[in-house]
N, CA, C and O of each residue as an XYZ file, in Angstrom:
544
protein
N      -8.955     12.010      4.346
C      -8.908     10.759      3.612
C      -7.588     10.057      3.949
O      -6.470     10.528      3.739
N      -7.836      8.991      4.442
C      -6.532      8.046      4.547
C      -6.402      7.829      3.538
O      -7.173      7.769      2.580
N      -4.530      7.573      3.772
C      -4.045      7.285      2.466
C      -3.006      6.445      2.101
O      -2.782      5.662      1.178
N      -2.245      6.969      3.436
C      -0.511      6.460      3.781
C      -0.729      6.165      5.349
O      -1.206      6.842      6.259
N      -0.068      4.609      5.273
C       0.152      4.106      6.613
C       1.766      3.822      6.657
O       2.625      3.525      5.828
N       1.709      4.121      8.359
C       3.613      3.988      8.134
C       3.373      2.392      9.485
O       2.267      1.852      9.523
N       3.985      2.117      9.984
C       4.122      0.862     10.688
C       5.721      0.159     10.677
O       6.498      0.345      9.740
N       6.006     -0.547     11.705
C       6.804     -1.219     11.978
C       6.704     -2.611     12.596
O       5.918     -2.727     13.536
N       7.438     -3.757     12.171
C       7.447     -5.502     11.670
C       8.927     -5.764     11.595
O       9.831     -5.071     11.127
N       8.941     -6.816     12.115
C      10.069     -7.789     11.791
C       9.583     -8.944     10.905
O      10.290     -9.937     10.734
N       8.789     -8.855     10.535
C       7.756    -10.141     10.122
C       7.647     -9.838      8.251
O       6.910    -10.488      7.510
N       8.400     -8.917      7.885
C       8.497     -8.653      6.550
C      10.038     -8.485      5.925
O      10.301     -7.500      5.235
N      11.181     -9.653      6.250
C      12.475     -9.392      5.921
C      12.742     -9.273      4.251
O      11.784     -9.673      3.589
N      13.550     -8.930      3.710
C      14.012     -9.093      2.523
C      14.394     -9.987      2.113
O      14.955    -10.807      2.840
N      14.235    -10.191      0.730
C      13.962    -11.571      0.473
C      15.516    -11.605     -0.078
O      15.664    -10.633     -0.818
N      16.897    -12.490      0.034
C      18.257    -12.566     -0.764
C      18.262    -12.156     -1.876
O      17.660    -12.815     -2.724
N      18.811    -11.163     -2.183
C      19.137    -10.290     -3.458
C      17.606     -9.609     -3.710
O      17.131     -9.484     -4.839
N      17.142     -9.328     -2.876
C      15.770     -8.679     -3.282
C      15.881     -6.959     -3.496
O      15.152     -6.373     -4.297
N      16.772     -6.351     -2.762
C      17.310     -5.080     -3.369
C      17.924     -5.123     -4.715
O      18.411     -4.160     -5.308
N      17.868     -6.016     -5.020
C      18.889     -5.856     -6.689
C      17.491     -5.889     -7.923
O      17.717     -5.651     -9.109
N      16.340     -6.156     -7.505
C      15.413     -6.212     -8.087
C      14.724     -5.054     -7.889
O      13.906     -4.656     -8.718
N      14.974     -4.454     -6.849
C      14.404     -3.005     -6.660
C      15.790     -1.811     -6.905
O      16.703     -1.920     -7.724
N      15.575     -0.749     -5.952
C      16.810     -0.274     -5.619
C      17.762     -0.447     -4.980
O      17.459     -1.639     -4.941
N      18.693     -0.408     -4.395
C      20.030     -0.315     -3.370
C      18.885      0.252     -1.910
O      18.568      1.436     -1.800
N      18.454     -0.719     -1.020
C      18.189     -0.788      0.287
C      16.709     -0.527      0.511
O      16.122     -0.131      1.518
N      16.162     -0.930     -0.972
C      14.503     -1.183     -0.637
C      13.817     -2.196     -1.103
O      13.736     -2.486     -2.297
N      13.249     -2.831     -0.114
C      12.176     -3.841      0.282
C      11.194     -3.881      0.282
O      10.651     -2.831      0.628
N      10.561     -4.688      0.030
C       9.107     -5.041      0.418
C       8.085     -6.636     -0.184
O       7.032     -7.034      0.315
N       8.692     -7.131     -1.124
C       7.784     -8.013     -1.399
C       6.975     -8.951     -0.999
O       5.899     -9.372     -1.423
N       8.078     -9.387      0.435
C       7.042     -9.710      1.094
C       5.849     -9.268      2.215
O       5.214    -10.120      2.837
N       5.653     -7.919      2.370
C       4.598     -7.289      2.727
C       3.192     -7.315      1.735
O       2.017     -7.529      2.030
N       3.884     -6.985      0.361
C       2.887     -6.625     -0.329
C       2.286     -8.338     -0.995
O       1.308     -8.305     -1.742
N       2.833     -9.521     -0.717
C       2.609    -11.107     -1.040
C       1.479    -10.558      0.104
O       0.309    -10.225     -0.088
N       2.062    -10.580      1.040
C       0.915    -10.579      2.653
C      -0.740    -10.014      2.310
O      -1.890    -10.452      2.348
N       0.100     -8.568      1.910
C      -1.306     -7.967      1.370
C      -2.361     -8.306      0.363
O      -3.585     -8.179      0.341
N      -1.254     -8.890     -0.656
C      -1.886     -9.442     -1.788
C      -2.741    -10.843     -1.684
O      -3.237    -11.308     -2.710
N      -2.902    -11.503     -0.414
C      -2.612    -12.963     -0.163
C      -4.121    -12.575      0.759
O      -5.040    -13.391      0.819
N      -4.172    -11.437      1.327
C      -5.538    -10.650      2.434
C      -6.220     -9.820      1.750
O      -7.373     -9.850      2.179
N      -6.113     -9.072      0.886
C      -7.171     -8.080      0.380
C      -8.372     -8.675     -0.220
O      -9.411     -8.031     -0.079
N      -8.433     -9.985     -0.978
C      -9.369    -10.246     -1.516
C     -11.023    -10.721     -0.741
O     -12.208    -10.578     -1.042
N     -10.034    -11.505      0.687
C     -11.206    -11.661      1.353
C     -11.997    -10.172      2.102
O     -13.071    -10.340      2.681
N     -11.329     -8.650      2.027
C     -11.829     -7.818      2.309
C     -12.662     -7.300      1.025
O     -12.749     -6.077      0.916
N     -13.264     -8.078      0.070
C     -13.390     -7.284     -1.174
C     -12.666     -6.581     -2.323
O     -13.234     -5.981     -3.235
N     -11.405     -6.718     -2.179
C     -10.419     -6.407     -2.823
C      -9.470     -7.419     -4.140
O      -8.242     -7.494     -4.095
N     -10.050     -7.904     -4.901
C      -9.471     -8.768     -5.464
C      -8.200     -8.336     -6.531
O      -8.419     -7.443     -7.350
N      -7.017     -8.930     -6.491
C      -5.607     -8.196     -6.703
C      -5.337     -9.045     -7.857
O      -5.569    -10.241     -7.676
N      -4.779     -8.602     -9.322
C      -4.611     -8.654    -10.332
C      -2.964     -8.911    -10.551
O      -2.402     -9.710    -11.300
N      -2.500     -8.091     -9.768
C      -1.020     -8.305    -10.096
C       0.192     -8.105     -8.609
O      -0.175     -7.292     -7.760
N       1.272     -8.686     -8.413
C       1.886     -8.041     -7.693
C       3.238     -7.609     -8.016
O       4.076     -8.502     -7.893
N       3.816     -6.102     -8.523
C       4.503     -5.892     -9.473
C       5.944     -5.509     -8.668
O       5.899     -5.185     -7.482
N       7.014     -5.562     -9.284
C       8.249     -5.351     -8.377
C       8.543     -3.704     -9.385
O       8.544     -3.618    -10.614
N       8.777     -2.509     -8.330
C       8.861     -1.400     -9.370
C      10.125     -0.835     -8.582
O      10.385     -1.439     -7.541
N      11.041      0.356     -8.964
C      12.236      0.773     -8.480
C      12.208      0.838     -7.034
O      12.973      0.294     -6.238
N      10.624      2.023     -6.686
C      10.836      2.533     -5.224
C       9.897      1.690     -4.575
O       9.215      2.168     -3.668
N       9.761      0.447     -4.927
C       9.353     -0.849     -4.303
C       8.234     -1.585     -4.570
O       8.146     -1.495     -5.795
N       7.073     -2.441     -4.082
C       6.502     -3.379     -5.134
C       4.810     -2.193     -5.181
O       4.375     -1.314     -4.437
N       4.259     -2.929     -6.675
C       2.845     -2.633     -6.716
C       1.792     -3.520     -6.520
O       1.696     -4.510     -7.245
N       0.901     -3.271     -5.537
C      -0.015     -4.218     -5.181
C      -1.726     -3.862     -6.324
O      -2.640     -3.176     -5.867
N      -1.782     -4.451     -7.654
C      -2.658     -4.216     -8.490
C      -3.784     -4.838     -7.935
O      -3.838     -5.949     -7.407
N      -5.034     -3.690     -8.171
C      -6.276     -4.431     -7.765
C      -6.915     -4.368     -9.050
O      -6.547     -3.897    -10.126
N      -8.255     -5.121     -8.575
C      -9.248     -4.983    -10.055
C     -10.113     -4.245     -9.614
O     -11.011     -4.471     -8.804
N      -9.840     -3.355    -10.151
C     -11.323     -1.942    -10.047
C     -12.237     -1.840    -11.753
O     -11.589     -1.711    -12.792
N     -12.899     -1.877    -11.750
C     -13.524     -1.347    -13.228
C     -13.373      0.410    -13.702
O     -13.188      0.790    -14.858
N     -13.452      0.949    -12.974
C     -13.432      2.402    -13.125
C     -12.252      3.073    -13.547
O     -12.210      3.887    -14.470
N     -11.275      2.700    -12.830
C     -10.206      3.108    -12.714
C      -8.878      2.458    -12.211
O      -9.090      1.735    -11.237
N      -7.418      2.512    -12.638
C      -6.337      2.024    -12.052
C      -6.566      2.289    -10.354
O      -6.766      3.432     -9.943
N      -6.518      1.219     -9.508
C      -6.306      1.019     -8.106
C      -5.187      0.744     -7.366
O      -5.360     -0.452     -7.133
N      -4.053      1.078     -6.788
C      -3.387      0.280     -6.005
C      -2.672      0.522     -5.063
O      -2.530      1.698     -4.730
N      -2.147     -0.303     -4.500
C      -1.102     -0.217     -3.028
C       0.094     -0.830     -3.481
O       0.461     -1.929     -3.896
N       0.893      1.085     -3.078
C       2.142      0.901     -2.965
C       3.032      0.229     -1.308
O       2.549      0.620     -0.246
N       4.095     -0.598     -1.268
C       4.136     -0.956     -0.101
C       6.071     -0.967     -0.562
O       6.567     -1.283     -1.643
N       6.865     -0.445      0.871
C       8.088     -0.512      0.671
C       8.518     -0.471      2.201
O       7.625     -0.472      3.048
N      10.116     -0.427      2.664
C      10.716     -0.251      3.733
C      10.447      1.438      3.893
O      10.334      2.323      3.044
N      10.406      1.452      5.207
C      10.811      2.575      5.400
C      11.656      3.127      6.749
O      11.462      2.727      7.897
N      12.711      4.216      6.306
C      13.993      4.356      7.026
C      13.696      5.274      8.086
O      14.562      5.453      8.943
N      12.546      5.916      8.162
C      12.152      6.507      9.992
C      12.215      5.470     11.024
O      12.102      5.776     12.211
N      12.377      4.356     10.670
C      12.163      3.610     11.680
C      12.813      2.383     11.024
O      12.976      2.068      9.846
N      13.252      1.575     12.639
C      14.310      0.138     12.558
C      12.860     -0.861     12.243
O      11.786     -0.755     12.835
N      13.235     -1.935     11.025
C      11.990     -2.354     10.697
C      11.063     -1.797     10.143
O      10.127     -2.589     10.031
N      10.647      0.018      9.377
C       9.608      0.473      8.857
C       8.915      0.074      8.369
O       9.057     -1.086      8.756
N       7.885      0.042      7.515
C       6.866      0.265      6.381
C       6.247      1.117      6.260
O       5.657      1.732      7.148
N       6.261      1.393      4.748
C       5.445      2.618      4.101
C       4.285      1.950      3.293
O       4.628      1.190      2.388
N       2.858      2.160      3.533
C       2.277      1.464      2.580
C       1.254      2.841      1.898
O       0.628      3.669      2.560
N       1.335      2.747      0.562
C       0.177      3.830      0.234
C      -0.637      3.436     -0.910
O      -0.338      2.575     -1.738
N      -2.196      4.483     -0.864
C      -3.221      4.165     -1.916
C      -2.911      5.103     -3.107
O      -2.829      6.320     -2.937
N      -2.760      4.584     -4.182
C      -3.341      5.411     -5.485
C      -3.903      4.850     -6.352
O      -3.519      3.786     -6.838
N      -5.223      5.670     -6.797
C      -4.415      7.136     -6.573
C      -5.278      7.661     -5.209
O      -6.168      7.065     -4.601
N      -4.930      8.444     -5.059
C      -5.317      9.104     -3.367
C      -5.689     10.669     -3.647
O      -5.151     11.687     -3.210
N      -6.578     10.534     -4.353
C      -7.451     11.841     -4.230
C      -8.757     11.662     -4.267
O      -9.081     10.618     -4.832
N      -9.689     12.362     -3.833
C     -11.247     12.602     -3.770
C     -11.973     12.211     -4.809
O     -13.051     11.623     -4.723
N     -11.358     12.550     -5.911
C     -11.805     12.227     -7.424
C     -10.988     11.447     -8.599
O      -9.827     11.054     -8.710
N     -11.658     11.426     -9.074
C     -10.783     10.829    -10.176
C     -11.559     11.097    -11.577
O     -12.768     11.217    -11.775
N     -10.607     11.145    -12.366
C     -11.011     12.237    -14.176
C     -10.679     11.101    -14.756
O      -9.585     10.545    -14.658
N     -11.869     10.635    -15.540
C     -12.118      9.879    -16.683
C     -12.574     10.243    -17.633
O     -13.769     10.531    -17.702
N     -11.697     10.340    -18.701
C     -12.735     11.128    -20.252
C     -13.018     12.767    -19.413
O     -12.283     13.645    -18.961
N     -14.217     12.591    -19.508
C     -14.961     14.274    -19.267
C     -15.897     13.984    -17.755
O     -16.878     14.686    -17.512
N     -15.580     13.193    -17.080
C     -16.324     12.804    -15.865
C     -15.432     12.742    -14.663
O     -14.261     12.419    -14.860
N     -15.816     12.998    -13.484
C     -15.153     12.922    -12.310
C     -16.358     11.899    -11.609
O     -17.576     11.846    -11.442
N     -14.943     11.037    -11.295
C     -15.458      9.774    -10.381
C     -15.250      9.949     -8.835
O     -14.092     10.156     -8.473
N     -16.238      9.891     -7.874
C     -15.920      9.940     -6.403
C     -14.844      8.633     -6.282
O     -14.945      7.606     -6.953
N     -13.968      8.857     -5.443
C     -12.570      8.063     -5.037
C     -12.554      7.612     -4.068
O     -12.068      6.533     -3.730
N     -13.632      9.165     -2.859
C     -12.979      8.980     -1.473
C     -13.424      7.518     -0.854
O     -12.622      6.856     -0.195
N     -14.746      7.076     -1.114
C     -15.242      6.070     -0.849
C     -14.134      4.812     -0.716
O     -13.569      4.324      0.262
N     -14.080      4.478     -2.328
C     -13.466      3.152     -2.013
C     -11.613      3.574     -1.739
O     -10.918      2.591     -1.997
N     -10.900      4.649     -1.346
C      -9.867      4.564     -0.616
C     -10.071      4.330      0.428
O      -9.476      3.398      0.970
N     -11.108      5.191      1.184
C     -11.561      4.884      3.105
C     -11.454      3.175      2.748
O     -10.459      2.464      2.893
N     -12.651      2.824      2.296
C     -12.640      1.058      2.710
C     -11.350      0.430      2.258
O     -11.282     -0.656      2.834
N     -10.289      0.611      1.487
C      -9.749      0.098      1.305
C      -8.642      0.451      2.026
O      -7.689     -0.228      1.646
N      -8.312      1.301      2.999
C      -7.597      1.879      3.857
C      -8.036      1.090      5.153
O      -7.207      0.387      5.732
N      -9.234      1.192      5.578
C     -10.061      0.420      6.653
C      -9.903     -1.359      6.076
O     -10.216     -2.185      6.933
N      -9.517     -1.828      4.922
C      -9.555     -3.396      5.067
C      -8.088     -3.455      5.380
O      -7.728     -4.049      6.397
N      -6.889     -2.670      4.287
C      -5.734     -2.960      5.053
C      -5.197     -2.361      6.472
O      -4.094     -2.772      6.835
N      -5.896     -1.401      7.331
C      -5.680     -1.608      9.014
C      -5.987     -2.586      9.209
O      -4.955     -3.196      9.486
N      -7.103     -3.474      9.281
C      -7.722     -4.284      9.568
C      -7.253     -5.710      9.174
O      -7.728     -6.684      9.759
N      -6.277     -5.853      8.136
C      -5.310     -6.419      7.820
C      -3.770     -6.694      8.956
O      -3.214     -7.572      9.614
N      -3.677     -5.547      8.653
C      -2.152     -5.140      9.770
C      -3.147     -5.488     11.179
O      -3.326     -6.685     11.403
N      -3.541     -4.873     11.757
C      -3.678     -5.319     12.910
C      -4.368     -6.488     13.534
O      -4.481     -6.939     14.674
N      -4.749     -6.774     12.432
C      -5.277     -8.169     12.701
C      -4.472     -9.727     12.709
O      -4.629    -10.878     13.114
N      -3.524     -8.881     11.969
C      -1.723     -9.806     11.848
C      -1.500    -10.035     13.293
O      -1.116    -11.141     13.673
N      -1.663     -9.301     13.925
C      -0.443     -8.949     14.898
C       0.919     -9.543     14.538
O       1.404    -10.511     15.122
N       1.542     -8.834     13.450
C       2.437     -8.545     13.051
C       3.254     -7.389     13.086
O       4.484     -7.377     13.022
N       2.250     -6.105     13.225
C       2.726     -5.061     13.323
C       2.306     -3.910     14.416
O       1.227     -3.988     15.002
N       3.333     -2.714     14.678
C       2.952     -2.639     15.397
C       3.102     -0.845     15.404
O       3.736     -0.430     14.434
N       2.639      0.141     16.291
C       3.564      1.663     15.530
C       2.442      2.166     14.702
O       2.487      3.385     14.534
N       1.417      1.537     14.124
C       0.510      1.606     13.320
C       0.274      3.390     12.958
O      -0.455      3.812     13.856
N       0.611      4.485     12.030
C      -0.312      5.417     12.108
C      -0.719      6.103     10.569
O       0.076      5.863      9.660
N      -1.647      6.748     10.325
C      -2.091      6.728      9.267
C      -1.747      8.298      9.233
O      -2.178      9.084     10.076
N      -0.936      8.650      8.180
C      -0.227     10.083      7.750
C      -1.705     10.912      7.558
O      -2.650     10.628      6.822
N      -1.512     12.211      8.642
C      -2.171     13.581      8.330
C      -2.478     13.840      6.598
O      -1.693     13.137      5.962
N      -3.121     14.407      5.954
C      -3.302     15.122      4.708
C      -1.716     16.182      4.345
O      -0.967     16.270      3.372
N      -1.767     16.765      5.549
C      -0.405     18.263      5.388
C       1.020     17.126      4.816
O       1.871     17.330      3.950
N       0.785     15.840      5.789
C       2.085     14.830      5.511
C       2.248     14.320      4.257
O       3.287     13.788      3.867
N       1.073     14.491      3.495
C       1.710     13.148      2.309
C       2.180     14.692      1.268
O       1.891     15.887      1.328
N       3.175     13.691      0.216
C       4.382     14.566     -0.866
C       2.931     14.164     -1.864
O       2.230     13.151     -1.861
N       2.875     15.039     -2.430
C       2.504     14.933     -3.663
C       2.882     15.849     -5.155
O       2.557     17.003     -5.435
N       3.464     15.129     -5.735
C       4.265     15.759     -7.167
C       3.111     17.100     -7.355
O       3.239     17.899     -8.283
């Protein structure tokens, strides 16, 4: 299951004093404006775009369940991005029911590639192994 895309852009600078709204040397709002500004015509219609410590939240409207894309700088690379889905597991626990997940992460993983590379904005494109992603 995709989940986490990493990529590299010059095409997403920081916005003046935009680390002071996040943390000390992380970015992103305008990636996740980008995203937020493209997901809907993939079926994705976005509710909020939130500024949080370890960088912005891209809110969708799901009925089922909380949806969204996290999007920030990232320091493997000159120019990075980190963008990720949660929640990003197979299922999801509501009340006393488990909801299938994997579905709408794939498509929604497949609209934002399809996003990024359709920018040609970015470039480096790769979508993190399962063994790669941290999970608490």
């Amino acid at each position: 299951m995709r989940a986490q895309v990493e990529f590299v852009s010059a095409d997403f600078p920081p916005y003046p004093g935009e680390d002071q709204q996040l943390n000390p040397g992380r970015y992103g709002i305008r990636l996740a404006e980008f995203l937020a500004q493209e997901l809907p015509a993939h079926g994705f219609p976005v509710e909020s775009v939130t500024v949080e410590m370890w960088g912005v939240r891209v809110g969708l409207q799901h009925a089922d369940y909380p949806l969204w894309v996290g999007c920030g700088n990232y320091e493997a690379h000159e120019n990075g991005f980190l963008c990720f889905i949660e929640p990003a597991t197979p299922t999801v626990r509501k009340w006393f029911r488990k909801l299938p997940n994997a579905p709408t992460v794939e498509r929604l993983a497949s609209a934002i590639e399809s996003i990024l590379q359709g920018s040609g904005k970015v470039s480096q494109l790769r979508w993190w192994s399962e063994n790669e992603l941290r999970r608490p």
